[in-house]
C-alpha positions as semicolon CSV with decimal commas, in nm:
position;residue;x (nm);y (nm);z (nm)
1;X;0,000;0,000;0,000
2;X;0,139;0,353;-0,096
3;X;0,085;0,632;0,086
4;X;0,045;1,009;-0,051
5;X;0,251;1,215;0,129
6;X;0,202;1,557;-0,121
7;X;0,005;1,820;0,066
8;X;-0,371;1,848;-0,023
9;X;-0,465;2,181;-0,257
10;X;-0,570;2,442;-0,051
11;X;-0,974;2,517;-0,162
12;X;-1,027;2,802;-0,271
13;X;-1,104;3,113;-0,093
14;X;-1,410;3,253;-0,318
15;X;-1,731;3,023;-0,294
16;X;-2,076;3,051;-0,487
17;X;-2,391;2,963;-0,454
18;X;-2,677;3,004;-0,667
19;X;-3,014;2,965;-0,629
20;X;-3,268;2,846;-0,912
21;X;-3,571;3,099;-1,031
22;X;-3,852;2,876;-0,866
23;X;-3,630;2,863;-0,522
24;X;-3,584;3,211;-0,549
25;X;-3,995;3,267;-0,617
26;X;-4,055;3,050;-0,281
27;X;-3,811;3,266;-0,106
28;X;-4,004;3,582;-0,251
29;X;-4,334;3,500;-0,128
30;X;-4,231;3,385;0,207
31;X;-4,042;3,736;0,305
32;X;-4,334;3,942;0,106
33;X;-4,547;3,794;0,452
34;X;-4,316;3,783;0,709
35;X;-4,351;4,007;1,024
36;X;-4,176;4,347;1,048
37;X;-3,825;4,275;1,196
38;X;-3,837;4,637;1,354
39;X;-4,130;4,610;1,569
40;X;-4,134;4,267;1,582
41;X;-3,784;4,134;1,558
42;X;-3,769;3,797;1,723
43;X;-4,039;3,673;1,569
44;X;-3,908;3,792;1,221
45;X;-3,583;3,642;1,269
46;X;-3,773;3,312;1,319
47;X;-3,988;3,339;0,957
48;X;-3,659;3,458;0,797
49;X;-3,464;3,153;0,900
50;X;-3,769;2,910;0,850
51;X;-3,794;2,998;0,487
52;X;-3,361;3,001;0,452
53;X;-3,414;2,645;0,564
54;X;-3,619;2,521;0,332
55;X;-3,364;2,596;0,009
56;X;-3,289;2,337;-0,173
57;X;-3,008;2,121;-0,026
58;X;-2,746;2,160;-0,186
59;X;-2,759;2,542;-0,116
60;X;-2,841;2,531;0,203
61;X;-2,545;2,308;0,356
62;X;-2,284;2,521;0,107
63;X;-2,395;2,854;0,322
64;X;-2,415;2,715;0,622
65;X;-2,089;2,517;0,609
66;X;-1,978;2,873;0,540
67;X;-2,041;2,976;0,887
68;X;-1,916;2,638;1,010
69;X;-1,583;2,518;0,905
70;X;-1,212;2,666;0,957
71;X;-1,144;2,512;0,583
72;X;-1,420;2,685;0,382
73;X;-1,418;3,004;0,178
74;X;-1,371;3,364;0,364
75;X;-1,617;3,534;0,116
76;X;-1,903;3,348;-0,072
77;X;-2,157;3,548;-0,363
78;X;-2,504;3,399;-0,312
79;X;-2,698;3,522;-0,671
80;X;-3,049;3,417;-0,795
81;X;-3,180;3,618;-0,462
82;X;-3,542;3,731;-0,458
83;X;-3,575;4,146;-0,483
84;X;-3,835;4,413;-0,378
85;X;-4,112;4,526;-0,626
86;X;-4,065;4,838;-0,738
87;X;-3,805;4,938;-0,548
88;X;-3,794;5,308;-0,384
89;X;-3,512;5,615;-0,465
90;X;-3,185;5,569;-0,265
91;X;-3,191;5,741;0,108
92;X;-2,945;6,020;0,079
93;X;-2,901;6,008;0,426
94;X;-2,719;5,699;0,514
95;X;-3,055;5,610;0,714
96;X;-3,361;5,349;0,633
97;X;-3,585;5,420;0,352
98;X;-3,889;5,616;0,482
99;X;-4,085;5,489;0,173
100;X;-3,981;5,162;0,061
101;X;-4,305;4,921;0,159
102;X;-4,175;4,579;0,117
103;X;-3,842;4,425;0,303
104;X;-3,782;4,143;0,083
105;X;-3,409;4,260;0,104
106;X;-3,439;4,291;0,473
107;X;-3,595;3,947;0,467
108;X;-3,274;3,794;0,268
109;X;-3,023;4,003;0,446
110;X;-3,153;3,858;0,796
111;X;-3,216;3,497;0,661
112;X;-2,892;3,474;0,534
113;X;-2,741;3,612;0,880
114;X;-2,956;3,311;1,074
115;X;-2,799;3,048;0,908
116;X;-2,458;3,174;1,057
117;X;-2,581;3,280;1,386
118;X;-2,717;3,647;1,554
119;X;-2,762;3,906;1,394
120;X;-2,621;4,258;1,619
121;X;-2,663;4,576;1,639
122;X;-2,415;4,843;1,764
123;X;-2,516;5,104;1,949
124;X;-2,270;5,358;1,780
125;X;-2,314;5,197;1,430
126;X;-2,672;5,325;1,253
127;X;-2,840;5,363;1,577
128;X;-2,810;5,025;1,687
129;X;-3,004;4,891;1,398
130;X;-2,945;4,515;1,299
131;X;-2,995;4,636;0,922
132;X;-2,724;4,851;0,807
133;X;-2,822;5,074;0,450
134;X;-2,517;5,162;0,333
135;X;-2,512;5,445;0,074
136;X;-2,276;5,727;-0,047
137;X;-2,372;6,012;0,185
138;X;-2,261;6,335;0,011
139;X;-2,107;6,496;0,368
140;X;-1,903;6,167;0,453
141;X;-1,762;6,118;0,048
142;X;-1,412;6,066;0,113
143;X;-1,447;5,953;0,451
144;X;-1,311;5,574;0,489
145;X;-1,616;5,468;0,622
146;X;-1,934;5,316;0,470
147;X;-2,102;5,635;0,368
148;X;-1,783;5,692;0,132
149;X;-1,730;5,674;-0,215
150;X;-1,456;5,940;-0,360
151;X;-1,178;5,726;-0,193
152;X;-1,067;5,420;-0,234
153;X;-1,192;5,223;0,151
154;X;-0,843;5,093;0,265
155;X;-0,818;4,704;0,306
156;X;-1,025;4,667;0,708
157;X;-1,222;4,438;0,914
158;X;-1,537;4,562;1,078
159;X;-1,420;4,646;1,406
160;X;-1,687;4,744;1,773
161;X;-1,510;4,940;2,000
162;X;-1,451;4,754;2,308
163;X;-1,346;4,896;2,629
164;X;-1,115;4,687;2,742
165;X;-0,914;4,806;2,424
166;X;-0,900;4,451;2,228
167;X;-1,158;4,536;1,985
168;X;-1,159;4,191;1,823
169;X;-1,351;4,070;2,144
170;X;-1,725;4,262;2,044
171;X;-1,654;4,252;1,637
172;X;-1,873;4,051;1,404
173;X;-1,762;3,723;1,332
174;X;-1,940;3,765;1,005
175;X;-2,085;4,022;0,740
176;X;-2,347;4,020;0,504
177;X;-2,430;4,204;0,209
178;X;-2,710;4,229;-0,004
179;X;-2,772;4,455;-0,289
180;X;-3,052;4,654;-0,343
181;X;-2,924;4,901;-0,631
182;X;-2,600;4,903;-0,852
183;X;-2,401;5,271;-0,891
184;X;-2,531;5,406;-1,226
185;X;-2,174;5,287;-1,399
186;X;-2,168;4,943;-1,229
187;X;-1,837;4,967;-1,129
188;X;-1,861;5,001;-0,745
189;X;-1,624;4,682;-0,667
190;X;-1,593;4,498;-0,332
191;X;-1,252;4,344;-0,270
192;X;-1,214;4,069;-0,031
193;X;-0,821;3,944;0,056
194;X;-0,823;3,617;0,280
195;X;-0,549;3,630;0,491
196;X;-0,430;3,232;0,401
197;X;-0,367;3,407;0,061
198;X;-0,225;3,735;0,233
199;X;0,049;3,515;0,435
200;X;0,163;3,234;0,142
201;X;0,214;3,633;-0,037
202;X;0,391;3,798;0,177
203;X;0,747;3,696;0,299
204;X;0,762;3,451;0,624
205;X;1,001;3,731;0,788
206;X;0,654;3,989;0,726
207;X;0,442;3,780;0,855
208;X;0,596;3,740;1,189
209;X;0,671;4,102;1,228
210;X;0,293;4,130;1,215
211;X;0,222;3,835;1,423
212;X;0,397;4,133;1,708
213;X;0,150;4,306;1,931
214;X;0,260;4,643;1,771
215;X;-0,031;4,753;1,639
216;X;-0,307;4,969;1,757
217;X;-0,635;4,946;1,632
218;X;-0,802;5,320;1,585
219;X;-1,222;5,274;1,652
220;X;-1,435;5,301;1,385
221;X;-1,493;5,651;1,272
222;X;-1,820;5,661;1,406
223;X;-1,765;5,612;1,791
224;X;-1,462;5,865;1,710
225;X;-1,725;6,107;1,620
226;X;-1,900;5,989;1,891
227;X;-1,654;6,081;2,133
228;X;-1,568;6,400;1,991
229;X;-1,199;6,272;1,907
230;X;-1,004;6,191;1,580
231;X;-0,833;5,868;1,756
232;X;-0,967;5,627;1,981
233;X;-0,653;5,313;1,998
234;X;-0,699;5,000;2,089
235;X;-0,455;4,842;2,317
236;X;-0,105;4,721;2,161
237;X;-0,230;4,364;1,943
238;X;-0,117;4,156;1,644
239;X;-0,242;4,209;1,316
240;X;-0,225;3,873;1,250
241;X;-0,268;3,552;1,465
242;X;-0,348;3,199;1,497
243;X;-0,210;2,837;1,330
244;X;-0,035;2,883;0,954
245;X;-0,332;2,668;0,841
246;X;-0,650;2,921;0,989
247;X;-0,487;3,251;1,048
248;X;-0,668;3,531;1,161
249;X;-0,632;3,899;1,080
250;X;-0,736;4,265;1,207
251;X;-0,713;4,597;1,052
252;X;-0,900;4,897;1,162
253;X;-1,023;5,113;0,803
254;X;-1,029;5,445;1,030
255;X;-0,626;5,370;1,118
256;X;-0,298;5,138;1,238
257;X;-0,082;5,273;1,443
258;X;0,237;5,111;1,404
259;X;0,489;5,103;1,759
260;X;0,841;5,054;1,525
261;X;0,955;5,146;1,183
262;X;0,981;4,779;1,096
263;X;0,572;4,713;1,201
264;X;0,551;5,013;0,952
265;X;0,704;4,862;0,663
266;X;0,494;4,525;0,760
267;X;0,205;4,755;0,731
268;X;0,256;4,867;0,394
269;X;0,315;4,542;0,269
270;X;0,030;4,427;0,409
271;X;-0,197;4,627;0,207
272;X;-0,014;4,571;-0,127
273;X;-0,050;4,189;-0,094
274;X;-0,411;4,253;-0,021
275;X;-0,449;4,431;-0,323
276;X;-0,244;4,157;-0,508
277;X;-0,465;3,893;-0,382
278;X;-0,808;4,036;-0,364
279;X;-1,137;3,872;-0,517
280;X;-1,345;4,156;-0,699
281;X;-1,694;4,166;-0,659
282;X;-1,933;4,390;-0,846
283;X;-2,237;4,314;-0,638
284;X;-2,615;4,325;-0,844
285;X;-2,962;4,319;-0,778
286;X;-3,048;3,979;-0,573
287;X;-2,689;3,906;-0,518
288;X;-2,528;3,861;-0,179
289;X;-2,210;3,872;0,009
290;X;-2,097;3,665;0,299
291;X;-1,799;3,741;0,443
292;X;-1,617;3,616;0,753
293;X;-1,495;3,876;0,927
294;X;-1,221;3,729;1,086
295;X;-1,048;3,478;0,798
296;X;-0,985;3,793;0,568
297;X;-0,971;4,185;0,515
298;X;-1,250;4,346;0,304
299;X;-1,253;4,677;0,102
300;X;-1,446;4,907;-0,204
301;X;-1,352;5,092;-0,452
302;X;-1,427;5,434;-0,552
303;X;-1,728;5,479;-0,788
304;X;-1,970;5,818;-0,855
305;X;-2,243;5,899;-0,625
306;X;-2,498;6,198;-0,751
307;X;-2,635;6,193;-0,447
308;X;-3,005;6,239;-0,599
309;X;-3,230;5,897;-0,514
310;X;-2,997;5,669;-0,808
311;X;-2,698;5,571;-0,605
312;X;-2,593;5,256;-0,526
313;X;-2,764;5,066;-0,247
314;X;-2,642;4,783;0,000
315;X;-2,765;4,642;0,329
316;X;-2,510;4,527;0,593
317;X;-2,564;4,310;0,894
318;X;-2,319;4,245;1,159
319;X;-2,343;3,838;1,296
320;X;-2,199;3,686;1,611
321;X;-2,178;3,317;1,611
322;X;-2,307;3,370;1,950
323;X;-2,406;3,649;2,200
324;X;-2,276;3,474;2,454
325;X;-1,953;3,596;2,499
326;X;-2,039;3,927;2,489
327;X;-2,322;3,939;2,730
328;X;-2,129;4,217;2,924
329;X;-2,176;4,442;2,639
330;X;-2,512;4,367;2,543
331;X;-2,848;4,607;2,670
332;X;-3,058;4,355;2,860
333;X;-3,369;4,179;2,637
334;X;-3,172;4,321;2,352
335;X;-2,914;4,201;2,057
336;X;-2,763;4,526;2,087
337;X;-2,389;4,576;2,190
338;X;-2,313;4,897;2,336
């Protein structure tokens, strides 16, 4: 008996799923009646995830093995998504629609978050909603933050400020996104560089210079404004931890502050291998984008905004695998971390 001792291929780190028109239609008519998951959230979250469950199987266990396995794909498109009829102008506000009067979008965006755990809000992040519209906002344009859309959005994580200055305890373990509305030039792209592809890139000498804890994490740009202050750092932390085989990695979009020249340099490289690896994604209409938060880094390009009802239009949820571990954080009877 022989034995193979050559190292199994690595899968790869972009997964698909697609769903066929009639499972789509099913989906369609079961979000068209579910409850409202702002006044009644619990019990939408439970219609939402009933009718996720009952894709067809092959679907199904692809997304949810997502969510479950160390091995799997950081960043998997799920097309052939139901969409809202007639479908209301862009908020120009960064806020909720006022007008739109179906949530079909809502009801895939929160379905999709079920089948890898809880959906949470942040109490700093879009008022502590557990849907997220995120749209060029004319004030916030070059801002790297999700209301931007002049600059390129550096190479990030999704970060929650955490008090104990280790932000990586309260972040999502996963995002979604599902589109609602292209940019009039579809070119809006959403890059997504795993960081098993970042580290076979970059040099192993790199890669322990950012396994270091010298690295501060600045807090999202919103509790910054929150707080009235430019910086808010995290407490000196690797960039990159965790076995060779399942690393993990954190970068703040609203700033690293490197503690030595050579954690600068690491830096740097760090976001040209990201660029040099990165999936593109040019997210349409009943299209979605899981993402684990934690295996990989996550950006978007620049694209025009005209700021009048047209623009491009996504919806964002944050997921935990569990609340559990940050029950500390969370306001009671609530899935809100604060």
């Amino acid at each position: 008996m022989s034995i193979d001792t050559a190292a199994p291929a690595r899968p790869s780190t972009l997964g698909h799923v697609q769903l066929a028109p009639d499972a789509g239609a099913r989906l369609r008519a079961r979000l068209l009646a579910a409850p409202d998951h702002v006044t009644e959230p619990d019990l939408a979250l439970t219609e939402m995830h009933r009718a996720f469950m009952e894709l067809p199987g092959e679907s199904l266990q692809a997304i949810i093995d997502f969510g479950r396995h160390m091995d799997t794909p950081g960043v998997t498109l799920v097309g052939g998504l139901p969409v809202d009829p007639g479908l209301t102008a862009t908020p120009t506000d960064g806020g909720p629609s006022r007008d739109k009067r179906t949530a079909v979008s809502e009801g895939c965006l929160l379905g999709l978050s079920r089948l890898l755990g809880e959906p949470t809000g942040v109490t700093s992040e879009k008022d502590g909603q557990i849907v997220h519209d995120v749209i060029p906002v004319a004030s916030g344009a070059k801002a790297q933050t999700n209301q931007g859309s002049a600059v390129f959005l550096n190479f990030h994580n999704d970060i929650v400020y955490d008090p104990s200055g280790i932000y990586t305890l309260s972040s999502p373990d996963f995002l979604v996104l599902v589109c609602l509305r292209q940019d009039h030039e579809a070119r809006a792209l959403t890059h997504y560089a795993d960081a098993r592809d970042i580290c076979a890139l970059l040099g192993s000498e790199t890669v322990a210079e950012l396994r270091k804890p010298l690295f501060r994490l600045n807090a999202p740009g919103s509790f910054c404004r929150e707080m009235g202050r430019a910086q808010v750092l995290g407490q000196p932390a690797p960039l990159i931890n965790g076995p060779e085989f399942a690393p993990e990695i954190s970068v703040s979009a609203n700033g690293v502050e490197p503690l030595t020249e050579e954690a600068r340099q690491a830096v740097e490289a760090l976001q040209v291998a990201c660029r040099e690896v990165a999936h593109q994604v040019a997210l349409e209409p009943g299209q979605a984008l899981l993402i684990n938060n934690r295996k990989g880094l996550h950006a978007r390009s620049r694209f025009e905004a005209r700021h009048d009802g047209t623009d491009r239009w996504l919806q964002r949820s944050y997921v935990r695998t569990s609340l559990w571990p940050i029950r500390y954080r969370l306001k009671e009877n609530q899935r809100r971390v604060f």
